[in-house]
MDTraj code that builds the backbone (N, CA, C; nanometers):
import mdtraj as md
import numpy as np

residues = "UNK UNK UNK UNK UNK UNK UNK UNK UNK UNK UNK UNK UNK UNK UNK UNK UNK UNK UNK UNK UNK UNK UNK UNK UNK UNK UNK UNK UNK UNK UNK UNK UNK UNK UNK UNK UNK UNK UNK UNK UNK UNK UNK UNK UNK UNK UNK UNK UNK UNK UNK UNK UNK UNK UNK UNK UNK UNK UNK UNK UNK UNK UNK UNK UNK UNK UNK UNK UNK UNK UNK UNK UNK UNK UNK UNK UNK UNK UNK UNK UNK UNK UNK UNK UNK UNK UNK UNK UNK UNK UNK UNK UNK UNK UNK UNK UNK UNK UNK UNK UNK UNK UNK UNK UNK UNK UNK UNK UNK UNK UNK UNK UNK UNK UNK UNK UNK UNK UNK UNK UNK UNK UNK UNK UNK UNK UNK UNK UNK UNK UNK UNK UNK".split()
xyz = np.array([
    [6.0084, 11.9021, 23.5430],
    [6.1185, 11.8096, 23.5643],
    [6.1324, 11.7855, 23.7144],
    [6.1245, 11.6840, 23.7414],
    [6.1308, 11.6325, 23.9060],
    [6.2816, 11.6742, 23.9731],
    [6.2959, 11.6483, 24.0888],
    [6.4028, 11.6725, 24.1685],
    [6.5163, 11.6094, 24.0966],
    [6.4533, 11.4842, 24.1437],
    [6.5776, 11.3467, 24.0629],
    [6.6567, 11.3663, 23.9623],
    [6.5651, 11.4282, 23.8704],
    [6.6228, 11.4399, 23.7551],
    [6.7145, 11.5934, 23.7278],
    [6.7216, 11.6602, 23.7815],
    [6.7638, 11.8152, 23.8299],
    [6.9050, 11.7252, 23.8695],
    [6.9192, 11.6813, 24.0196],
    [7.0326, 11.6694, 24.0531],
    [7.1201, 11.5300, 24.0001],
    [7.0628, 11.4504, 23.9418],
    [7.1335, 11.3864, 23.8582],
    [7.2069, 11.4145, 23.7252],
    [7.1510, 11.5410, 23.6820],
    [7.1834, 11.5963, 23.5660],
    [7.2855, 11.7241, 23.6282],
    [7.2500, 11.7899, 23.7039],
    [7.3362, 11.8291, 23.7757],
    [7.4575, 11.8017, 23.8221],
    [7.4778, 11.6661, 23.8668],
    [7.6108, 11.6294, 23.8931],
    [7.7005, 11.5648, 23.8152],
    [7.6008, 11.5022, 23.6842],
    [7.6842, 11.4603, 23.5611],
    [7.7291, 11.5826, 23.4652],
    [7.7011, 11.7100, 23.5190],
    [7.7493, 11.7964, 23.4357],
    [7.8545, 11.8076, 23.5094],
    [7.8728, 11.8540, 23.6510],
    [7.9650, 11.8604, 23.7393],
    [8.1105, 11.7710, 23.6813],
    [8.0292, 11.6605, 23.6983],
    [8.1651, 11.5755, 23.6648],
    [8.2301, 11.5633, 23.5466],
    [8.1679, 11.6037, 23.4555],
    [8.2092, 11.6582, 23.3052],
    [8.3482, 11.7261, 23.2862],
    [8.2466, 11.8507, 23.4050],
    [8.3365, 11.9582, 23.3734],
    [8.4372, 11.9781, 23.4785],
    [8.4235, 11.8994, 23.5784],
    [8.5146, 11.9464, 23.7043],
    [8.6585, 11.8042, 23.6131],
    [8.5942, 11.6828, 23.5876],
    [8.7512, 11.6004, 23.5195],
    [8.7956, 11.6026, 23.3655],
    [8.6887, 11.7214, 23.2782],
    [8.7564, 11.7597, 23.1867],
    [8.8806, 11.8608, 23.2080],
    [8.8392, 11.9663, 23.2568],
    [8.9469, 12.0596, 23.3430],
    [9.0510, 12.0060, 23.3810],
    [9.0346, 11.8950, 23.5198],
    [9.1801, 11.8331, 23.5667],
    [9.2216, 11.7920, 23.4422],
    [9.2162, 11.7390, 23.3338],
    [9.3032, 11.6515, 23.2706],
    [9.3116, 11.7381, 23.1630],
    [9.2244, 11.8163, 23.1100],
    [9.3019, 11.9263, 22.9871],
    [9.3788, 12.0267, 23.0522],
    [9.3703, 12.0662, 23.1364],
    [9.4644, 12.2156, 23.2092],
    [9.4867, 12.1723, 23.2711],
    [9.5102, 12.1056, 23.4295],
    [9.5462, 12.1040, 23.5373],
    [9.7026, 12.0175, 23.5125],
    [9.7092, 11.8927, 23.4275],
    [9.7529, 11.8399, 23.4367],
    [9.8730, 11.8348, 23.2676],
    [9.9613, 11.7748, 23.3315],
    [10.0819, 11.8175, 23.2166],
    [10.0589, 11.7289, 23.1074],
    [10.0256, 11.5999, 23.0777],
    [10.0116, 11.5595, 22.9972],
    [9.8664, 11.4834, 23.0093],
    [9.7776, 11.5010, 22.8850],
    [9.6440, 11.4458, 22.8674],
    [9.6316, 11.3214, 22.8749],
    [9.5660, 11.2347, 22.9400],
    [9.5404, 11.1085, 22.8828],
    [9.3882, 11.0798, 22.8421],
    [9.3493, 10.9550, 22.7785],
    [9.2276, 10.9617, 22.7549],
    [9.1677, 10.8814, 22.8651],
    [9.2783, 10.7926, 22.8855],
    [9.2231, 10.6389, 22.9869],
    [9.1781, 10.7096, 23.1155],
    [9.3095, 10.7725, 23.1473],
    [9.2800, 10.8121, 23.2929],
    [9.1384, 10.8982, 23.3040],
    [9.1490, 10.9793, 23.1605],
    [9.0521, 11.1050, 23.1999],
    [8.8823, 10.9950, 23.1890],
    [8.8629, 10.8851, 23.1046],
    [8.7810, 10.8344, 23.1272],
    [8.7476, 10.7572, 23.1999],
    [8.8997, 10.7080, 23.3221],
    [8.8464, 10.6529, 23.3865],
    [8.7756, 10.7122, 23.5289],
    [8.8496, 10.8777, 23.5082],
    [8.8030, 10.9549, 23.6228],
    [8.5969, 11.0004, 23.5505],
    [8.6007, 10.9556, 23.4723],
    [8.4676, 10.9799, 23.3839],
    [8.3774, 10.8476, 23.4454],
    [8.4443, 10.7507, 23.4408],
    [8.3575, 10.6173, 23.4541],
    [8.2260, 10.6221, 23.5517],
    [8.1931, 10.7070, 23.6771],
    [8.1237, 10.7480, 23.7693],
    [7.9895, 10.7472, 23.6767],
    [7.9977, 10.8635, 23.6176],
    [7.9696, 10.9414, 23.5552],
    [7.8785, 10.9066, 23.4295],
    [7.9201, 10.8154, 23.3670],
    [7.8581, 10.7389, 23.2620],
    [7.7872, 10.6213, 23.2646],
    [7.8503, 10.5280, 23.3916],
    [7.7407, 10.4827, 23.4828],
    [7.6247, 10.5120, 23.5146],
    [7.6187, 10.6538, 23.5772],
    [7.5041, 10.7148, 23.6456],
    [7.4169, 10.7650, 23.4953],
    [7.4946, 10.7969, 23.3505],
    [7.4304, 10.8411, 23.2289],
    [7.3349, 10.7346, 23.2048],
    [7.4410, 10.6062, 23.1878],
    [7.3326, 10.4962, 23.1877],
    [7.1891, 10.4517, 23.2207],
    [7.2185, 10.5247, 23.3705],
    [7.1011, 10.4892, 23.5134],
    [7.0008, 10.5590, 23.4030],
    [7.0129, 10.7057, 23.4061],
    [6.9562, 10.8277, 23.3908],
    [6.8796, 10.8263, 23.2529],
    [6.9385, 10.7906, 23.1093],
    [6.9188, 10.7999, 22.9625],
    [6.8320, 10.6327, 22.9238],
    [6.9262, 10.5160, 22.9576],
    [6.8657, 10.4090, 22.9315],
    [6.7719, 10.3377, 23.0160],
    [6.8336, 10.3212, 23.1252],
    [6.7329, 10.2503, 23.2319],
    [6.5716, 10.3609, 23.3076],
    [6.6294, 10.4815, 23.2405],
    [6.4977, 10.5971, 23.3052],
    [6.5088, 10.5769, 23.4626],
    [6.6091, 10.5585, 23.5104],
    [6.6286, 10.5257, 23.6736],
    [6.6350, 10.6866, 23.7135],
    [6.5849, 10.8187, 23.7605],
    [6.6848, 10.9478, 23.7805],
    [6.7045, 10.9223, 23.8984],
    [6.6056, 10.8442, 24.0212],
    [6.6887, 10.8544, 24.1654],
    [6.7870, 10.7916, 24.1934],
    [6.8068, 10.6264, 24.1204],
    [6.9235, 10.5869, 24.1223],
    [7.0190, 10.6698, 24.0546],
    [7.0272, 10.7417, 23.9390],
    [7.1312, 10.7869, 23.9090],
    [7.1854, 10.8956, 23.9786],
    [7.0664, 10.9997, 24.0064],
    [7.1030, 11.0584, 24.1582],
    [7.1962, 11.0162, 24.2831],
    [7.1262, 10.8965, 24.2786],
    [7.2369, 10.8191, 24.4372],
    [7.3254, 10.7719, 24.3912],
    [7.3758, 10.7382, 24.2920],
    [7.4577, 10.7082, 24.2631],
    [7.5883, 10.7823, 24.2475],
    [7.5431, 10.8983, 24.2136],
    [7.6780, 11.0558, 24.1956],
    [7.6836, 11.1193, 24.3238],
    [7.5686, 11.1220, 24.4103],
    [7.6508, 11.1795, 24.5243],
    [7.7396, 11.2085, 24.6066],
    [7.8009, 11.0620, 24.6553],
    [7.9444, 11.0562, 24.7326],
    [8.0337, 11.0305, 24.6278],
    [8.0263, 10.9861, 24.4967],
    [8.1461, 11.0218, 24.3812],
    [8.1625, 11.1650, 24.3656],
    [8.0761, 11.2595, 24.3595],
    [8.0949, 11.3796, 24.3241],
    [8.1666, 11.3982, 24.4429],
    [8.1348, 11.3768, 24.6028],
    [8.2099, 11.4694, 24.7286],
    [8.3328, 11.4529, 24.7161],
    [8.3732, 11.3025, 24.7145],
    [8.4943, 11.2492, 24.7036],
    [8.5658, 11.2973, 24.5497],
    [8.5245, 11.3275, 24.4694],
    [8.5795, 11.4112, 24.3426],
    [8.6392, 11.5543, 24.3755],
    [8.5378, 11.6047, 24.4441],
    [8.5633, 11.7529, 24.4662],
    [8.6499, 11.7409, 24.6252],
    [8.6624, 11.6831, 24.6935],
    [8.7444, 11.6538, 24.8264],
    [8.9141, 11.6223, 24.7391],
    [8.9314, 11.5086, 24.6135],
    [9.0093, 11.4890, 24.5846],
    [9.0850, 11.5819, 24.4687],
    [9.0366, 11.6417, 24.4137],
    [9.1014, 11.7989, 24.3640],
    [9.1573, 11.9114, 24.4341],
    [9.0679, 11.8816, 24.5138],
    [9.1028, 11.9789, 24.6847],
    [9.2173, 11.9448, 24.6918],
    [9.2371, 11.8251, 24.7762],
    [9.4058, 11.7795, 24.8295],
    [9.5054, 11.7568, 24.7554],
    [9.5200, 11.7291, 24.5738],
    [9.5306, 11.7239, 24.5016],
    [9.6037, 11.9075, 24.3994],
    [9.5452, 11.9552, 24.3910],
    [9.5227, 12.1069, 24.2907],
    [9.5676, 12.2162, 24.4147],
    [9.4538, 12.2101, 24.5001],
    [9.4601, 12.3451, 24.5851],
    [9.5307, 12.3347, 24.7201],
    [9.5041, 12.2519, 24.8118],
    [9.6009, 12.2433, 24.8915],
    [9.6912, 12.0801, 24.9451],
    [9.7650, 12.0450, 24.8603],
    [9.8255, 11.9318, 24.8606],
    [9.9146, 11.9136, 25.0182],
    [9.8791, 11.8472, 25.1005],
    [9.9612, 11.7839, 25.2234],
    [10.0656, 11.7449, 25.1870],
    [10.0754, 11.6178, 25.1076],
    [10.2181, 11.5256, 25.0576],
    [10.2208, 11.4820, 24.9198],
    [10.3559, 11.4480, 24.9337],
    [10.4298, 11.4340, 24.7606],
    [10.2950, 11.3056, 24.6863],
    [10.2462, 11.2740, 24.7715],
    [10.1674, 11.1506, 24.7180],
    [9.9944, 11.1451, 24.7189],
    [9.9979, 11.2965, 24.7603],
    [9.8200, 11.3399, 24.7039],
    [9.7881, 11.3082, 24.5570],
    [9.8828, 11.2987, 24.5072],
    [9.8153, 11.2570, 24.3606],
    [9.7579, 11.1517, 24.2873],
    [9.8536, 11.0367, 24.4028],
    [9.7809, 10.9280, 24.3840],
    [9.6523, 10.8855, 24.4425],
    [9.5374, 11.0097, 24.4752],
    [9.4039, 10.9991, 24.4889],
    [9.3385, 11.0355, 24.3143],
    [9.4361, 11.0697, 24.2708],
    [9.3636, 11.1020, 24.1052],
    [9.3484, 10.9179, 24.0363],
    [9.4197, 10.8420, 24.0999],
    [9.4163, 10.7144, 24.0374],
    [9.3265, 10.6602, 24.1274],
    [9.3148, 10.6793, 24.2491],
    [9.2296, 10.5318, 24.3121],
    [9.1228, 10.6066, 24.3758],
    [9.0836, 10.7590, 24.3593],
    [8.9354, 10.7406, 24.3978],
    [8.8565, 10.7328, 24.3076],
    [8.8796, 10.7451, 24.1495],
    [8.7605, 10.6850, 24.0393],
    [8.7612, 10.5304, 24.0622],
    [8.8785, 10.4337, 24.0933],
    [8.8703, 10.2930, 24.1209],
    [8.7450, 10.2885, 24.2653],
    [8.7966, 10.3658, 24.3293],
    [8.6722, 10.3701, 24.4692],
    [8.4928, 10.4139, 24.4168],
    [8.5218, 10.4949, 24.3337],
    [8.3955, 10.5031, 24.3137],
    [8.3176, 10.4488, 24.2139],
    [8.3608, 10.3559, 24.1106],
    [8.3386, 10.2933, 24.0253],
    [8.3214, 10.1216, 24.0829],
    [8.4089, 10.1020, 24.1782],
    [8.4009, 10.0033, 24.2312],
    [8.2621, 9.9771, 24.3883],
    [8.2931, 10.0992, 24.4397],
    [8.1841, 10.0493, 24.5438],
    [8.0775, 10.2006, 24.5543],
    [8.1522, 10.3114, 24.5347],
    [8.0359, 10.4471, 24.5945],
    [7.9204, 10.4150, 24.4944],
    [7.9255, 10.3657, 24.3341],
    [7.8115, 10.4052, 24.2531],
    [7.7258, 10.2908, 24.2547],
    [7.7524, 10.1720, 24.2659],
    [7.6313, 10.0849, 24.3058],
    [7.5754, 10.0740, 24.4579],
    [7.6829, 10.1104, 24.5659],
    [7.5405, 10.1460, 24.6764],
    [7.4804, 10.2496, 24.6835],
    [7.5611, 10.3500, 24.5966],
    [7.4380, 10.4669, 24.5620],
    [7.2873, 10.4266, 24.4729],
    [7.3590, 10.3857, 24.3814],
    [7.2383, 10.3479, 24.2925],
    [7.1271, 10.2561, 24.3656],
    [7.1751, 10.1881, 24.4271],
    [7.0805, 10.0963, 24.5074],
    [6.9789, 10.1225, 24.6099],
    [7.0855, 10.2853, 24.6867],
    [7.0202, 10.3485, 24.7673],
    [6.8759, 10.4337, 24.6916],
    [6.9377, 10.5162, 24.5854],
    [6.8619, 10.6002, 24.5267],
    [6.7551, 10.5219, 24.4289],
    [6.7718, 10.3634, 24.3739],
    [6.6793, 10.3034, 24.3005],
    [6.5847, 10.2806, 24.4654],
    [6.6140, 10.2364, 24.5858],
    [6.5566, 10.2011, 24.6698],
    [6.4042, 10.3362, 24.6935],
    [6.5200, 10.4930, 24.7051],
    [6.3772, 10.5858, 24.7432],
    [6.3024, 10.6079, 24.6253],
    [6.3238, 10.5751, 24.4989],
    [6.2827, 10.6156, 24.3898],
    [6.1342, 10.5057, 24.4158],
    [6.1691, 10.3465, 24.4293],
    [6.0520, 10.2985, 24.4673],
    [6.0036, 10.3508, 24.5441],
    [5.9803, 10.3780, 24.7028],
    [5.9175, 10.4038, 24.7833],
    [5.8281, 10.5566, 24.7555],
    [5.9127, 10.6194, 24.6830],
    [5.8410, 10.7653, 24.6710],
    [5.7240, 10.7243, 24.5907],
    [5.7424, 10.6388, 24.4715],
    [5.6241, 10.5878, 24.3967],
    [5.5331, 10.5071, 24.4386],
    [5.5691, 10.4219, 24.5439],
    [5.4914, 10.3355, 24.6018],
    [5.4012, 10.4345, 24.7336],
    [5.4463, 10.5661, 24.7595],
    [5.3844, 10.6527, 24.8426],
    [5.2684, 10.7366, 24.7931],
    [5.3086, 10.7355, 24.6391],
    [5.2114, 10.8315, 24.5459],
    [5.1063, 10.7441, 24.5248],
    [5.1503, 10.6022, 24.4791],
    [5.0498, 10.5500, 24.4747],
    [4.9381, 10.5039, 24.5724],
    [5.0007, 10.5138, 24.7010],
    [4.8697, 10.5124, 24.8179],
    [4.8056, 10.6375, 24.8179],
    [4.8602, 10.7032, 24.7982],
    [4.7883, 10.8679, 24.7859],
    [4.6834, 10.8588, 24.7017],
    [4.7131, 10.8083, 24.5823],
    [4.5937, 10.8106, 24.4581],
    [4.5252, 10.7101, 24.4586],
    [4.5126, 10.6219, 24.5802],
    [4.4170, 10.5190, 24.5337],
    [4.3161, 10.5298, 24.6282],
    [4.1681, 10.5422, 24.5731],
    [4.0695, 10.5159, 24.6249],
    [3.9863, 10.4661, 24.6116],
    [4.0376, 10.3481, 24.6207],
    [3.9166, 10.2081, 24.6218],
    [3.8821, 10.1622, 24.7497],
    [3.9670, 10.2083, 24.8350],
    [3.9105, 10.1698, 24.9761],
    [3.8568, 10.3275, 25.0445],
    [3.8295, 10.3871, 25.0066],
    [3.7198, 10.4915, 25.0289],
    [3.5598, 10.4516, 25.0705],
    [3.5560, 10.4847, 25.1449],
    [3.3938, 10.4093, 25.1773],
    [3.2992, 10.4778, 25.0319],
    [3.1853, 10.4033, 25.0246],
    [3.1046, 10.4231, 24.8904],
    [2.9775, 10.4688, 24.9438],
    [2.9422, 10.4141, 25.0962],
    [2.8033, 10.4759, 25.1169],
    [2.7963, 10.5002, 25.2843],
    [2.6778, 10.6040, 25.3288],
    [2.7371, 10.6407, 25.4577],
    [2.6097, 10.5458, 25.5127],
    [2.6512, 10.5485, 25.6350],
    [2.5002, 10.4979, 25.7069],
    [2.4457, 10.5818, 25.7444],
])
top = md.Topology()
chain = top.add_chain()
for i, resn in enumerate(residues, 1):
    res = top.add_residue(resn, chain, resSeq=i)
    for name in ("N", "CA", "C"):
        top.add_atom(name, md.element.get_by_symbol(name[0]), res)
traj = md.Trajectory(xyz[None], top)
């Protein structure tokens, strides 16, 4: 199993389990919307990963959703500054659904070509000389 696919699967478990938690325990009453919309990242990047066979885009795509996930539980759960840390539970899945997961994906569909387009100069030898002088 390649890298790609390690930490893309990796961080969709992450996010599973780090916004099943907030919204079954952390939080006083369950919702489904919210909890899927703090999911939406996440199923995006499933998409990348299961249908499109993309793993580096789906990779780039969870990276800065996951930091900003785990940054926003932080200020949020463990050490809250102000009465109004909570309203990062509503607008950083809007932030990352809206802009972190398609320039991730774009980034990570971007090295996913190049790494392949690198292998493939590696393996080609048709321009190998055929005879010596």
């Amino acid at each position: 199993m390649s890298t790609a696919r390690l930490i893309a699967l990796g961080l969709m478990l992450f996010g599973l389990v780090l916004h099943t938690f907030t919204w079954a325990v952390k939080s006083t009453h369950f919702s489904v919307g919210f909890w899927l919309l703090s999911l939406s990242p996440y199923m995006a990047a499933a998409c990348l990963y299961f249908w499109a066979r993309k793993p580096h885009a789906a990779a780039g795509a969870l990276v800065l959703p996951s930091l900003f996930d785990a940054g926003n539980y932080y200020s949020v759960f463990v050490d809250p500054q102000s009465s109004t840390a909570a309203l990062g539970m509503l607008f950083v899945p809007l932030l990352n659904i809206a802009i972190l997961v398609p320039l991730g994906a774009a980034v990570g569909w971007w090295v996913g070509r190049r790494i392949a387009m690198t292998n493939d100069m590696l393996s080609n030898t048709s321009l190998e000389r055929t005879r010596d002088r």
